[in-house]
TITI-355284 format. One record per residue (C-alpha): residue number from 1; residue in three letters; chain; x, y, z. Coordinates in steps of 0.2 Angstrom, whole numbers, plus 5000, padded with zeros to 4 digits. Layout:
! residues N
R  pos  code  unit     X     Y     Z
R  NUM   ALA     A     X     Y     Z
...
//
This chain:
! residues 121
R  pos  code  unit     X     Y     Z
R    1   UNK     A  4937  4933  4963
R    2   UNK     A  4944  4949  4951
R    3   UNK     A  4956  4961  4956
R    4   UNK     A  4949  4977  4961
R    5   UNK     A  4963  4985  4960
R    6   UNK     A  4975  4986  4947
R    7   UNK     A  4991  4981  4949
R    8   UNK     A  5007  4986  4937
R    9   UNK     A  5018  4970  4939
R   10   UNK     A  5031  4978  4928
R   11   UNK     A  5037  4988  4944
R   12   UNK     A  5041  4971  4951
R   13   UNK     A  5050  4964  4936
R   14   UNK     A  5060  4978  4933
R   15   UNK     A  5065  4977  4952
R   16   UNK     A  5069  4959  4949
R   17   UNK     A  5079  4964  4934
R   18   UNK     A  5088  4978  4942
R   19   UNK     A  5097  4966  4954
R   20   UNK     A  5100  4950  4959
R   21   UNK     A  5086  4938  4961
R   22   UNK     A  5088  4935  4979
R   23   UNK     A  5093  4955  4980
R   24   UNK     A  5076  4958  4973
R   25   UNK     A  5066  4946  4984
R   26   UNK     A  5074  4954  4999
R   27   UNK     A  5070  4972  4995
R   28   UNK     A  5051  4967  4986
R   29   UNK     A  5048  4959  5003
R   30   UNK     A  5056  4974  5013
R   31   UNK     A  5044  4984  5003
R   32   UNK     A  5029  4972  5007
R   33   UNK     A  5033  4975  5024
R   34   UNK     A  5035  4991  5026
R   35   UNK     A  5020  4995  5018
R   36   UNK     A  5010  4985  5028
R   37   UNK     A  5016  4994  5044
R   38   UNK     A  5012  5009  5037
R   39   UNK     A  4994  5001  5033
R   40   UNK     A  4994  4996  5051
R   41   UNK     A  4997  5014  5057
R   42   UNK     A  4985  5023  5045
R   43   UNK     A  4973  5011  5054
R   44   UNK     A  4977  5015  5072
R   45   UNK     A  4979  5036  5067
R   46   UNK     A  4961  5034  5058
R   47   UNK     A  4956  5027  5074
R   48   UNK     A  4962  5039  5083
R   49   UNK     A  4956  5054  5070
R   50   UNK     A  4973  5059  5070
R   51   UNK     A  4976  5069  5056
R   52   UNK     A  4994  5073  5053
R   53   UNK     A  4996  5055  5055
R   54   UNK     A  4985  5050  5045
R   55   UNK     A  4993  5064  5031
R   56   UNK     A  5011  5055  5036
R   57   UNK     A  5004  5036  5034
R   58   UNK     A  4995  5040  5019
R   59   UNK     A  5010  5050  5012
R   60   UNK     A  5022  5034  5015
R   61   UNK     A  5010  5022  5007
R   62   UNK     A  5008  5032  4990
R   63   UNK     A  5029  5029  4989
R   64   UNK     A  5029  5013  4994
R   65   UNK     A  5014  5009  4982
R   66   UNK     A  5024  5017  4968
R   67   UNK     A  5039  5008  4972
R   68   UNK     A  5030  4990  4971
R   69   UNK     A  5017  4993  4957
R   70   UNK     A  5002  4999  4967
R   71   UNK     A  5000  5014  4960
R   72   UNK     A  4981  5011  4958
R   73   UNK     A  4977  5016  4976
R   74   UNK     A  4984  5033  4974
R   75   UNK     A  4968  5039  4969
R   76   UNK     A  4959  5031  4987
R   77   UNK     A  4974  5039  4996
R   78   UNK     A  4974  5057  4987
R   79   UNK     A  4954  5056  4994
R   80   UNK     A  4959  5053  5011
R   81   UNK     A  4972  5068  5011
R   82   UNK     A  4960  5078  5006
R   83   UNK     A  4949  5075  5017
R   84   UNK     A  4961  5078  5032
R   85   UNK     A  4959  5096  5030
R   86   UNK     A  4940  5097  5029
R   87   UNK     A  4932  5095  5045
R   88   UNK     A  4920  5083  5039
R   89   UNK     A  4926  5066  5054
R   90   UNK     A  4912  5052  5048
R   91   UNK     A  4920  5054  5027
R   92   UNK     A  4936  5053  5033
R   93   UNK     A  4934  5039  5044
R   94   UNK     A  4927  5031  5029
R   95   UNK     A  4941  5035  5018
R   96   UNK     A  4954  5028  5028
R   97   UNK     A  4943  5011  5031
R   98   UNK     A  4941  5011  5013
R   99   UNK     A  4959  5014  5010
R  100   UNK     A  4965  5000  5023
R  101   UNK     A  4955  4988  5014
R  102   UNK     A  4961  4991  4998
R  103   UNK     A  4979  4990  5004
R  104   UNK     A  4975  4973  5013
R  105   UNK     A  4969  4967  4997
R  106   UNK     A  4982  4972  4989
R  107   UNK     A  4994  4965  5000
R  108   UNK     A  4987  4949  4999
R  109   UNK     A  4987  4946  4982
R  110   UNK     A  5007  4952  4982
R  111   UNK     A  5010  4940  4997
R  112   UNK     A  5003  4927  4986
R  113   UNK     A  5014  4931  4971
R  114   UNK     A  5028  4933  4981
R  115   UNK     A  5025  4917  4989
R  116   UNK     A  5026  4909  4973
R  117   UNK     A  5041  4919  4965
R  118   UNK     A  5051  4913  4982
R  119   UNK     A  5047  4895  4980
R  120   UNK     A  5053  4896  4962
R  121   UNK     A  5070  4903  4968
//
């Protein structure tokens, strides 16, 4: 299967760099986690077509993305903000599905890497 996405793997190794190895794992990880809680809420305000949530989900995810190399899905998440001003319901709904999938791609492929990095420490 080929990546959609692209993923900067660079923001990871600098992270790991920054600190120490089990420093890094803890806060890559915290990362991981906190972005797919915010994944998890996007979901439920999409749902729930509630739009300053889904402004504030989509707001944290972009950060977090940044943070952990995932800058790709900035584009996807720049399309649902958008979107939350227009009144147009069935595209937003669509964004935001589109969005949640991407970021539970992503976060399996990162789970995976981490996975791998963890057994290696």
């Amino acid at each position: 299967m080929t990546n959609i996405f692209l993923f900067v793997p660079a923001k990871l190794t600098k992270s790991i760099r920054e600190f120490a190895p089990q420093r890094a794992q803890t806060i890559i990880n915290g990362a991981l986690d906190e972005f797919a809680i915010r994944l998890s809420v996007l979901e439920c305000a999409g749902k729930q077509n509630k739009r300053a949530a889904i402004r504030k989900a989509v707001d944290a995810l972009m950060s977090i993305g940044q943070q952990i190399g995932l800058g790709s899905l900035t584009d996807a998440a720049h399309n649902v903000r958008a979107l939350t001003a227009s009144s147009d319901d069935p595209a937003l709904a669509a964004a935001v599905a589109r969005l949640v999938r991407l970021g539970d791609m992503c976060l399996i492929s990162l789970w995976a890497i981490q996975d791998q990095k963890n057994t290696q420490l």
